[in-house]
C-alpha positions in Angstrom: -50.1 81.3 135.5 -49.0 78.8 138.1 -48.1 75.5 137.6 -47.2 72.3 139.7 -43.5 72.9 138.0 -43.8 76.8 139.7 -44.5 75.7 142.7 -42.0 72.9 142.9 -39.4 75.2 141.9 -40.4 77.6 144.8 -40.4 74.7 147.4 -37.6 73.2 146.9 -35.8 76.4 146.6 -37.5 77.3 150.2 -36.0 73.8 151.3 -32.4 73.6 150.2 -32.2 77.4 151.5 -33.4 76.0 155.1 -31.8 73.2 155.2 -28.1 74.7 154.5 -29.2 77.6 156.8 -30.8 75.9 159.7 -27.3 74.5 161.7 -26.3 78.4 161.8 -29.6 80.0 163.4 -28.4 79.4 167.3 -25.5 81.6 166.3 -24.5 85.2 168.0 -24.9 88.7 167.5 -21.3 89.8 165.9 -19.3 92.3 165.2 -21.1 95.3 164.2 -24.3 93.9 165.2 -23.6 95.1 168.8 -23.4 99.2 167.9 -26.0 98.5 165.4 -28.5 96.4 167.3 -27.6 94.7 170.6 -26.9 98.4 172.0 -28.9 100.8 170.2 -31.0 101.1 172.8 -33.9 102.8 170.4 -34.6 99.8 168.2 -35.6 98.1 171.5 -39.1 99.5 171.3 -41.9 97.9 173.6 -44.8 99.3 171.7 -46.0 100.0 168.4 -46.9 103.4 168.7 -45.9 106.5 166.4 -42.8 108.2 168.8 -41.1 104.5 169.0 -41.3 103.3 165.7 -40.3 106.9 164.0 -37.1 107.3 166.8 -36.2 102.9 165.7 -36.4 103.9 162.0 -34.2 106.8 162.9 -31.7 105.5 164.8 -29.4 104.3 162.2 -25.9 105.9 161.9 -24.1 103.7 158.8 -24.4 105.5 155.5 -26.1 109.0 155.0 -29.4 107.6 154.5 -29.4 106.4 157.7 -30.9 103.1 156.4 -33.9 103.4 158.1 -36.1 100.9 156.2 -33.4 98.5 157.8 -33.4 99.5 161.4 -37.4 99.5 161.4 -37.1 95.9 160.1 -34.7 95.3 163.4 -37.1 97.4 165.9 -40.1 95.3 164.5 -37.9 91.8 165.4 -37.2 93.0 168.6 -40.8 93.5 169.5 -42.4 90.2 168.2 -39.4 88.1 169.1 -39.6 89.9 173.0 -36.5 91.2 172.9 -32.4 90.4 171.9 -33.0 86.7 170.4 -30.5 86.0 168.2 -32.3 82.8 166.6 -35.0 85.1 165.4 -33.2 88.1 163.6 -31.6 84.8 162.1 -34.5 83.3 161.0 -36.0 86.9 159.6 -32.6 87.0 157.4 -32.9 83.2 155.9 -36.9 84.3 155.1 -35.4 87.4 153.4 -33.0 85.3 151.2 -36.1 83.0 150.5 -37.8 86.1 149.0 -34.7 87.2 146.9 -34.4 83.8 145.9 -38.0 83.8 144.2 -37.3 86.8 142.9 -34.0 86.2 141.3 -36.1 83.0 139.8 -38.8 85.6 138.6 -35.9 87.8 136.9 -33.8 85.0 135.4 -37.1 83.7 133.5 -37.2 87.4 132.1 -34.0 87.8 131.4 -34.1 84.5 129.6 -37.2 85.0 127.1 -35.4 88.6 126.6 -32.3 86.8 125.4 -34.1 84.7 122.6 -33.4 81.5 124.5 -36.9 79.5 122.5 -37.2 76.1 124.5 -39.5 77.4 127.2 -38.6 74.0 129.2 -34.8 74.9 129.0 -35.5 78.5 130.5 -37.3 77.3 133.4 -34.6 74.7 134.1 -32.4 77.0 133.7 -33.8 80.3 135.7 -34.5 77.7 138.6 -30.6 76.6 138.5 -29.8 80.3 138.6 -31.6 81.3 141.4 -30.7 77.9 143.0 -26.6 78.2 142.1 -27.1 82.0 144.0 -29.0 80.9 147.0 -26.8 78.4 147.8 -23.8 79.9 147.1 -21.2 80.0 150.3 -20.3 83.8 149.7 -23.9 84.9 150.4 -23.3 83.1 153.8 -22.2 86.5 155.8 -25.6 88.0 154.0 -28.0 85.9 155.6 -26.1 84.9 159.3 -24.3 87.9 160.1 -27.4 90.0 161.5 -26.7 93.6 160.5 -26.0 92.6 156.7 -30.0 92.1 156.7 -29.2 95.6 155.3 -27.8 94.2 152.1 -30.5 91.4 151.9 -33.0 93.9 152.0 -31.8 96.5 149.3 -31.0 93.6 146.9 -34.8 92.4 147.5 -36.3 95.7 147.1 -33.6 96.5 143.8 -34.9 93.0 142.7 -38.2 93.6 142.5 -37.2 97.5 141.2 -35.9 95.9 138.2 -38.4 93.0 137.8 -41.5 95.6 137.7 -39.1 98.0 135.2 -38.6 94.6 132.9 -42.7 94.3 133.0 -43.2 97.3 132.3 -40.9 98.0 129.6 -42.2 94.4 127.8 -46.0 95.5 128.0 -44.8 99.2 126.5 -43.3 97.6 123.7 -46.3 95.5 123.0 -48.6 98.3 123.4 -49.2 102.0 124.1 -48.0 103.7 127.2 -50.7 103.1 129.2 -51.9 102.9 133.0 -50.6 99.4 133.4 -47.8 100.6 132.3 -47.2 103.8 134.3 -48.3 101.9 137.5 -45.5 99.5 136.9 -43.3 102.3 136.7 -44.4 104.0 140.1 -43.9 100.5 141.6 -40.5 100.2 140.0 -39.5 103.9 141.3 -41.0 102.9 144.9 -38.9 99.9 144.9 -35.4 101.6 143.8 -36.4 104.0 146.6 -36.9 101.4 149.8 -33.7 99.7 148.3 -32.1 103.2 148.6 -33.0 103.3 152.0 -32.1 99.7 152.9 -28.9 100.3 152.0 -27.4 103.0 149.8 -25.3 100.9 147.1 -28.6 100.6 145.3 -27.9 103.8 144.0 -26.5 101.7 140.9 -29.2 100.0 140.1 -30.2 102.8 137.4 -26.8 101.9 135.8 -28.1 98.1 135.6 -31.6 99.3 134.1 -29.4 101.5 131.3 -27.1 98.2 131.1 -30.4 95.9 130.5 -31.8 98.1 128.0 -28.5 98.4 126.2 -28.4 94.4 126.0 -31.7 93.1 126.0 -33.7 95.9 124.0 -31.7 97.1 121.6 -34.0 96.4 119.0 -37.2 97.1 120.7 -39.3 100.0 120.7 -37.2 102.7 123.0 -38.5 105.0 125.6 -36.9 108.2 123.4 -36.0 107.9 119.6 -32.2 108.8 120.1 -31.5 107.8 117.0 -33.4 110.0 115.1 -31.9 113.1 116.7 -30.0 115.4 114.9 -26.4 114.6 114.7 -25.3 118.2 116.8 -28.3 117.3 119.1 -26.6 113.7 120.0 -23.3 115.3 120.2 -24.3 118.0 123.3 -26.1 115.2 124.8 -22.9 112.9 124.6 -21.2 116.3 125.6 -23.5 116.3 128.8 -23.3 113.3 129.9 -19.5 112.9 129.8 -19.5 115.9 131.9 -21.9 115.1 134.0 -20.0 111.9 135.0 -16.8 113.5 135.5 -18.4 116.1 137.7 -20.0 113.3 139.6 -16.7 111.4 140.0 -14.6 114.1 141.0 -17.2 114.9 144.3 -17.1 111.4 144.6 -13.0 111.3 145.0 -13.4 114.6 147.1 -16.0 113.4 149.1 -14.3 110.2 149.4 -10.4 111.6 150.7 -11.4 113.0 154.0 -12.2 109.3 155.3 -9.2 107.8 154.9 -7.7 109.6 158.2 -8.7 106.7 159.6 -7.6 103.6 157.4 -4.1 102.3 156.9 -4.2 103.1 153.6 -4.0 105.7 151.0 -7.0 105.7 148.7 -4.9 105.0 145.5 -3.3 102.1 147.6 -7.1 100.7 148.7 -8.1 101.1 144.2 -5.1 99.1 143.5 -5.9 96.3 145.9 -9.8 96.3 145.0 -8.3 95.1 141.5 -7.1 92.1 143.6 -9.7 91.7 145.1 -12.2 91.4 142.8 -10.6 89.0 141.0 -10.5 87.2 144.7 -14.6 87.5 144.7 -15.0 86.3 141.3 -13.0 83.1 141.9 -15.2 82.4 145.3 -18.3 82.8 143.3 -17.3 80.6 140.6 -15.0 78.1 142.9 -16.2 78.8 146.6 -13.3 77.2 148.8 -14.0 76.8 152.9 -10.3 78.3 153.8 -10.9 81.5 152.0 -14.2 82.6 152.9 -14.7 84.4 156.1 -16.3 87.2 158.0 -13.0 89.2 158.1 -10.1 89.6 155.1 -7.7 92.2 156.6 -5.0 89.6 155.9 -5.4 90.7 152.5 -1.9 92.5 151.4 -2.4 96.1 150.2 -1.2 97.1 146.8 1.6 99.5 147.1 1.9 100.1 143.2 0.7 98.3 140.0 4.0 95.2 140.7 4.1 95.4 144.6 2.4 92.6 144.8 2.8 91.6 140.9 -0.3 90.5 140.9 -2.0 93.7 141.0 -1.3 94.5 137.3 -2.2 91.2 136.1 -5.5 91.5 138.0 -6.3 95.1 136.5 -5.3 93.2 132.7 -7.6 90.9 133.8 -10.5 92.6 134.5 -10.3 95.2 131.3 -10.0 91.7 129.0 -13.1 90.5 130.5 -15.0 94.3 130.1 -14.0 94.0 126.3 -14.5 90.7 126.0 -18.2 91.6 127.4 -18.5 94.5 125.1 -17.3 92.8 122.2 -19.9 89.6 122.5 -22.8 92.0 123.2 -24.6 91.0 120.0 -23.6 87.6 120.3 -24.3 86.5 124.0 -26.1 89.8 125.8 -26.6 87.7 128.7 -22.8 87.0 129.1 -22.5 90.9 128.5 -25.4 91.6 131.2 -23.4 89.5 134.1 -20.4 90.7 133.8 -21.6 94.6 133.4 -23.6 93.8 136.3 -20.9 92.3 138.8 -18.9 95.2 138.0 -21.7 97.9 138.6 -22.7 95.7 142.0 -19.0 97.5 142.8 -19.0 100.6 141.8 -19.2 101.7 145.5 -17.8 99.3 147.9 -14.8 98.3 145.6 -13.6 101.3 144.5 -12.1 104.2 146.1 -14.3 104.7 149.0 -12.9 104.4 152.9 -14.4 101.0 153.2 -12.6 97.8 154.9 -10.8 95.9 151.9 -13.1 93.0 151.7 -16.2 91.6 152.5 -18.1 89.0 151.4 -21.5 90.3 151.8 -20.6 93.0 149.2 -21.1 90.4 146.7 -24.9 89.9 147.8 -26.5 91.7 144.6 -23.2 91.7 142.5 -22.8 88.0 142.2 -26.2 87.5 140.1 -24.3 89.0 137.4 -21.2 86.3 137.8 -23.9 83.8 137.8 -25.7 85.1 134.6 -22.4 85.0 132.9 -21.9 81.7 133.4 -25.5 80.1 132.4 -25.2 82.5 129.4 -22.7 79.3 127.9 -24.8 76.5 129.2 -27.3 76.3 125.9 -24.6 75.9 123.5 -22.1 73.2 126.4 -24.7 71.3 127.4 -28.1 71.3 125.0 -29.5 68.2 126.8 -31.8 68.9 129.0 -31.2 65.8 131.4 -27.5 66.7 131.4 -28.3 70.4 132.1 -30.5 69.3 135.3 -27.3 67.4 136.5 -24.7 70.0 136.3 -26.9 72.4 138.1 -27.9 69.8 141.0 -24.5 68.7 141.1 -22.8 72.4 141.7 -25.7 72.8 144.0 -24.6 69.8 146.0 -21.1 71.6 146.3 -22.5 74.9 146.8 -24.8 73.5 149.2 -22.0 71.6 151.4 -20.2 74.1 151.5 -22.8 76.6 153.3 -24.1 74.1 155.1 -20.5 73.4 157.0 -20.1 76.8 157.3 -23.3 77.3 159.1 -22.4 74.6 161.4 -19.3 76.6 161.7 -21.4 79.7 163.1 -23.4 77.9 165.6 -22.3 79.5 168.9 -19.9 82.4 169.6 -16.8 80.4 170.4 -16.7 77.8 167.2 -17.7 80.8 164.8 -14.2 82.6 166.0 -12.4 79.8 166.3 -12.9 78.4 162.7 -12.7 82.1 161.0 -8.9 82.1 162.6 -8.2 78.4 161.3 -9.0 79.7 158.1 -7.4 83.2 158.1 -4.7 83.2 160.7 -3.3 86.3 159.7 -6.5 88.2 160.5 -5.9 90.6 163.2 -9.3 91.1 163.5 -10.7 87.1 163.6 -7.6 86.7 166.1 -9.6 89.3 168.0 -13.4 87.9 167.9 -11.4 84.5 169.2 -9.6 86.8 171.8 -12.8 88.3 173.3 -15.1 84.9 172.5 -12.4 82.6 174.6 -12.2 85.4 177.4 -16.2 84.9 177.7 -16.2 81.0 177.8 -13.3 80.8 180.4 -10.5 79.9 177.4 -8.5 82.5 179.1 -4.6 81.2 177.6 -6.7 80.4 174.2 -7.7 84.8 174.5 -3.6 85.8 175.6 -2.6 84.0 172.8 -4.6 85.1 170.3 -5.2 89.4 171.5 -1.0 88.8 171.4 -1.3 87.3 167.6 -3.4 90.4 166.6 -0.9 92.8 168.1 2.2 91.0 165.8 -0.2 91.3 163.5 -1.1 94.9 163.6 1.4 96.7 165.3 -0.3 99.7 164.6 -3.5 99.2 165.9 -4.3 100.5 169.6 -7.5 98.2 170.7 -5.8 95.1 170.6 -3.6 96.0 173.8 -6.3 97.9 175.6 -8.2 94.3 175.2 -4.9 92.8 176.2 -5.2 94.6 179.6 -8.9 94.1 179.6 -8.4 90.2 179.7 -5.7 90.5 182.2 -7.2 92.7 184.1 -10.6 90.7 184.7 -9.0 87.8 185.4 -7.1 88.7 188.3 -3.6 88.9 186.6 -1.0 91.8 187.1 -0.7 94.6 184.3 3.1 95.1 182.9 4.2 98.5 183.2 5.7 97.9 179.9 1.7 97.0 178.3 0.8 100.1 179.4 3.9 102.1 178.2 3.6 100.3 174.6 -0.1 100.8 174.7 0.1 104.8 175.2 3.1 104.8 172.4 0.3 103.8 170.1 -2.3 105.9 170.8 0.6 108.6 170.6 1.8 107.6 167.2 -1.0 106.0 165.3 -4.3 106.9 164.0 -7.7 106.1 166.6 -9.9 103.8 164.2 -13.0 102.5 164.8 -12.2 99.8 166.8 -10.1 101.7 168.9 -12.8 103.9 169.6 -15.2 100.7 170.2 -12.5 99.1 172.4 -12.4 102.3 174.3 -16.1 102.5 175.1 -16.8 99.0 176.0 -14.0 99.3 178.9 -15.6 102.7 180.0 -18.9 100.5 180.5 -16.4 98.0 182.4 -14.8 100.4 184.7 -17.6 100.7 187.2 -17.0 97.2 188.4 -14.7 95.4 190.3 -13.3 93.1 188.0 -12.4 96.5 185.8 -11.2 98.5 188.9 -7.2 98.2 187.9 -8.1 99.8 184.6 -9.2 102.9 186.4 -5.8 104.5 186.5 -4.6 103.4 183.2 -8.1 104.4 181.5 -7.4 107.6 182.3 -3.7 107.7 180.5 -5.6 106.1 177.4 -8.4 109.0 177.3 -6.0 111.5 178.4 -3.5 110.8 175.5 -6.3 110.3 173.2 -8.0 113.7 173.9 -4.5 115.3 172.9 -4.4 113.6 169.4 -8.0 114.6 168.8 -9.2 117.5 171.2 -12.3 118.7 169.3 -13.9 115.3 169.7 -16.3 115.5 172.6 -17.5 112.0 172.4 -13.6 111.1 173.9 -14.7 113.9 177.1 -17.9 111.6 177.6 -15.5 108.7 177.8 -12.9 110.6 180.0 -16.5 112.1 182.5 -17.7 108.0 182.9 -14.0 107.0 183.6 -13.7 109.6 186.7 -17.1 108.5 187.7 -16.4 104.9 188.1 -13.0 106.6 190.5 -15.5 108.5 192.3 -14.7 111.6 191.2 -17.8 113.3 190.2 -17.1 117.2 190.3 -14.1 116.4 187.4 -16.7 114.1 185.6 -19.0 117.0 185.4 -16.9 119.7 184.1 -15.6 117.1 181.5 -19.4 116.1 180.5 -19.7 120.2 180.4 -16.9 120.5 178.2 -18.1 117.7 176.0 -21.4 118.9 175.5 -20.0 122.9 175.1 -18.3 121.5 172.1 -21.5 120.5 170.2 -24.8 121.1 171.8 -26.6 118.3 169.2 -24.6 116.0 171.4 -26.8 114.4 174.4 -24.8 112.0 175.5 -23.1 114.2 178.4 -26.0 115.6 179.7 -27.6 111.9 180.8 -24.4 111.8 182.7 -24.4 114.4 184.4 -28.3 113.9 185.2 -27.9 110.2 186.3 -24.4 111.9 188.9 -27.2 114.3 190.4 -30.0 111.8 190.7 -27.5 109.3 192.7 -26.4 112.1 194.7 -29.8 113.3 195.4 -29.8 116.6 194.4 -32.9 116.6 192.6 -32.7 120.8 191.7 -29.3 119.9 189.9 -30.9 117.5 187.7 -33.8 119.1 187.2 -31.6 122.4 185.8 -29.8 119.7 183.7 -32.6 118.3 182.5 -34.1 121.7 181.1 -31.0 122.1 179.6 -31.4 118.6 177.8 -34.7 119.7 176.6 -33.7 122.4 175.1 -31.0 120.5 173.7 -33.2 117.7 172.1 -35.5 120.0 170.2 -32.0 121.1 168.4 -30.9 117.3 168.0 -30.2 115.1 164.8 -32.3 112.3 166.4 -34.3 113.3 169.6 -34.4 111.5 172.6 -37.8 111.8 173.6 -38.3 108.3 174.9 -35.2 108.8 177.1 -36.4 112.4 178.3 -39.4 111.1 179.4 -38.1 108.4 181.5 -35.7 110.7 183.1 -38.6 113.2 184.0 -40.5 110.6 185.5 -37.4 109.1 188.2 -36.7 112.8 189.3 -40.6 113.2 189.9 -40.1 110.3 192.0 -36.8 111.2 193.2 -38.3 114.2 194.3 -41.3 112.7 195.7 -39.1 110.6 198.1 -37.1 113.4 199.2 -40.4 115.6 200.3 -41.6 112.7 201.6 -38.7 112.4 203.8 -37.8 115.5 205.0 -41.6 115.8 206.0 -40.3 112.7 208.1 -37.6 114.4 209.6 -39.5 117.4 210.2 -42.0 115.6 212.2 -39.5 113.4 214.1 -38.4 116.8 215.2 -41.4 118.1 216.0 -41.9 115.0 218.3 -39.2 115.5 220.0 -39.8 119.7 220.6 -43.1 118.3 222.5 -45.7 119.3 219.3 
């Protein structure tokens, strides 16, 4: 039933979300929103029909899911904001964490009646501070303003509402028999865990947290299956089972895991014993969010080397096992306080672990943070019974809370400030040094860019895209290259591993090199790509690279034998073939293209993710390329024919 207290609750959650938001909505695209949305040309659909909205949905390349319930969500804010606007992918992400707020108050008020907590006054209070403390709170910042991570807003809403339905469903079973109700709520729940699945793929835990809820919350309620009646032997092969079952799963996890390290500068033991760190790190921003340590970017976090290098490795690891038992030992006592701390460290399984990931991200703590939060207010009936007192704490850590997002936002209100304040509060990230680097370059800061693309390089010698951007900014701006730049910037593509933002550094100059301002890159492009291609020869998207290089020199026969080679290597890969299509159509040689272009059909009927749209579009400039040239030649003929007297 809804109330005037409901609704209140729901507005002025809807409020303080806007208003702490609102500063931060005239903010860029960042980071990885460009190679997930600014240039993925397929999301930027112009009608609503079947081909566009299945190739957007499709289109996604992070995870193996492909996170396609995500990209249509981007496809569909493309269209109805007309295109690349910023402010409105913004505003669809603060709507999104409206939702999850709501839900999260929907849940807590479960959660809370599950936990025996009587005064149905105090459990409103206090789901509405829960779902309040978590909106508010600074770490979901990156969540909500940093595009892309719509991603992680969407699988926790859809994991949200997964376990919500499972909750309702498993409290009207209890009370009754398993009916249609029931098995609807069920299907819903299922349907739910699946769209979070394929929002992002970390909701694969979220069966782990429905196994943790019924191991704290209905442990004396009617079960699904009558374990305990089993025979003894029967309960031991099943314990048997699952054991192995688990193992099995976590040894294809660690293999499946290894071969993506080749391109971290890390081990994977060294990237486990740092997640220990940080962690503890997350925890302590949840609980006591501080402006200098949040951020977009934590590379300046130090890598554990072994369990005392730094010390605080083994002290973090002891930490985190004394709160696990501590959980496990209060289970009967406080289940909530045993449900929020299971639940942060489930959130984690995936991202802070052993997997090839970045160190640390704040946005990873989207879902898992709930669980923090629930630990706390699992103390507040017992610290603070009053219920006036109760309303104060929560409105006063809201204030903070709220403050602090709300100067961060401000913080991320155009491209420049948004750099600028991530390296005043981590200087010793390479990669916020960088964001400064390329966001000065674009406002004219040009000494603010050299000084801060030259910080990155101290502070990852290792790294190849931060000189490559170095000669990008001197470049454009009309200054000479060292010889010495480009001898030290060949030395680390020779010696050091090509990450991902080497390769992204690599094909945002490629797109350069066909202007001016890019023209004395031309020469040393080709060193980079050439070197590049020795270190990793089977990789044709480094030939496409090398093909649009000699293209921008004018050197189009060696650009089509290198897209040749590229696409000879794998034949699911298009990319080449547009090349050498768009080198015939400029030349005019309309029967080249159109060979090509069979070729590229053939091609796309074999491909991961089709082209069509692109196909088409091709087909119809050679009709008209080909249109022109008849159209002239019967010119030429006839001027001819004039001229012979006809």
């Amino acid at each position: 039933m809804i109330t005037l207290r409901s609704l209140f609750y729901v507005f002025s959650l809807l409020i303080c979300i806007f208003v702490v938001y609102t500063p931060g909505i005239n903010g860029p695209f960042l980071f990885d929103d460009i190679t997930s949305i600014t240039t993925n040309s397929k999301l930027h659909i112009s009608s609503l029909d079947y081909s566009e909205i299945s190739e957007a949905t499709l289109s996604g390349y992070a995870g193996p899911l492909k996170r396609p319930v995500a990209m249509l969500s981007f496809a569909l804010n493309y269209y109805f904001s007309d295109g690349l606007n910023a402010t409105s992918f913004k505003i669809t992400n603060i709507v999104i964490h409206c939702i999850n707020a709501i839900l999260l108050l929907i849940l807590a008020h479960q959660i809370l009646k599950l936990t025996g907590v009587k005064n149905k006054t105090q459990i409103s209070i206090l789901a509405y501070g829960i779902a309040l403390v978590w909106a508010l709170n600074p770490i979901n910042l990156t969540s909500v303003l940093y595009v892309v991570q719509r991603m992680t807003s969407l699988s926790t809403l859809f994991s949200l509402v997964c376990i919500i339905l499972y909750i309702a469903a498993r409290n009207h079973w209890s009370h009754s028999s398993l009916n249609k109700r029931t098995i609807g709520l069920i299907v819903g729940s299922i349907t739910s865990l699946t769209l979070a699945l394929f929002s992002k793929e970390n909701a694969v835990i979220i069966p782990l947290i429905i196994l943790l809820i019924e191991f704290t919350l209905f442990p004396l309620e009617k079960p699904w299956l009558s374990f305990s009646k089993l025979k003894k032997q029967t309960r031991l092969i099943i314990w048997c089972s699952v054991f192995i079952a688990c193992l099995l799963i976590l040894l294809w996890a660690i293999n499946y895991a290894s071969g993506g390290f080749n391109s971290r500068p890390f081990t994977m033991l060294e990237r486990t014993l740092t997640e220990s760190r940080v962690l503890c790190f997350y925890i302590s921003l949840i609980l006591i969010p501080r402006l200098n340590d949040l951020g977009l970017f934590h590379d300046d976090i130090i890598i554990s080397s072994s369990l005392l290098t730094p010390w605080t490795t083994i002290t973090s690891i002891i930490f985190i096992i004394g709160l696990l038992i501590t959980a496990f030992h209060y289970r009967k006592k406080n289940p909530l306080f045993t449900l929020g701390i299971g639940w942060f460290f489930i959130g984690h399984l995936l991202e802070s672990t052993f997997f090839p990931l970045e160190i640390a991200h704040e946005h990873r703590n989207n879902f898992p943070s709930i669980g923090i939060i629930l630990a706390t207010a699992s103390f507040t009936p017992q610290l603070i019974p009053n219920t006036r007192k109760l309303i104060s704490c929560i409105l006063l850590i809201c204030l903070m809370f709220g403050s602090i997002t709300w100067i961060r936002s401000n913080q991320w209100r155009d491209t420049f400030n948004q750099a600028f304040y991530e390296t005043i509060h981590h200087p010793n990230s390479a990669a916020a040094q960088s964001i400064l680097a390329n966001a000065a370059h674009k406002t004219g800061h040009i000494q603010v860019a050299m000084e801060s693309v030259e910080k990155a390089m101290q502070l990852t010698p290792k790294e190849i895209a931060y000189p490559i951007y170095l000669q990008h900014i001197l470049a454009t701006t009309g200054q000479p290259i060292p010889n010495s730049l480009q001898i030290a910037t060949l030395q680390r593509i020779e010696k050091f591993r090509i990450t991902p933002s080497a390769e992204l550094a690599l094909s945002q100059i490629s797109d350069c090199l066909q202007y001016d301002s890019c023209s004395p890159l031309r020469e040393n492009y080709i060193e980079w790509i050439d070197a590049v291609i020795k270190t990793k020869p089977n990789m044709p998207y480094f030939y496409l690279l090398k093909g649009k290089a000699l293209v921008a020199q004018g050197k189009d026969i060696e650009a089509l034998n290198i897209f040749q080679q590229g696409f000879d290597m794998d034949q699911k890969f298009l990319h080449p073939l547009f090349e050498m299509i768009d080198i015939f159509m400029n030349k005019r040689e309309a029967n080249n293209a159109r060979l090509v272009i069979s070729w590229l059909k053939e091609a796309n009927e074999k491909a991961s993710i089709p082209r069509d749209k692109e196909l088409k579009l091709l087909e119809q400039k050679l009709a008209l390329l080909e249109k022109a040239i008849t159209a002239k030649k019967k010119d030429v003929e006839g001027q001819e024919g004039n001229l012979l007297g006809f």
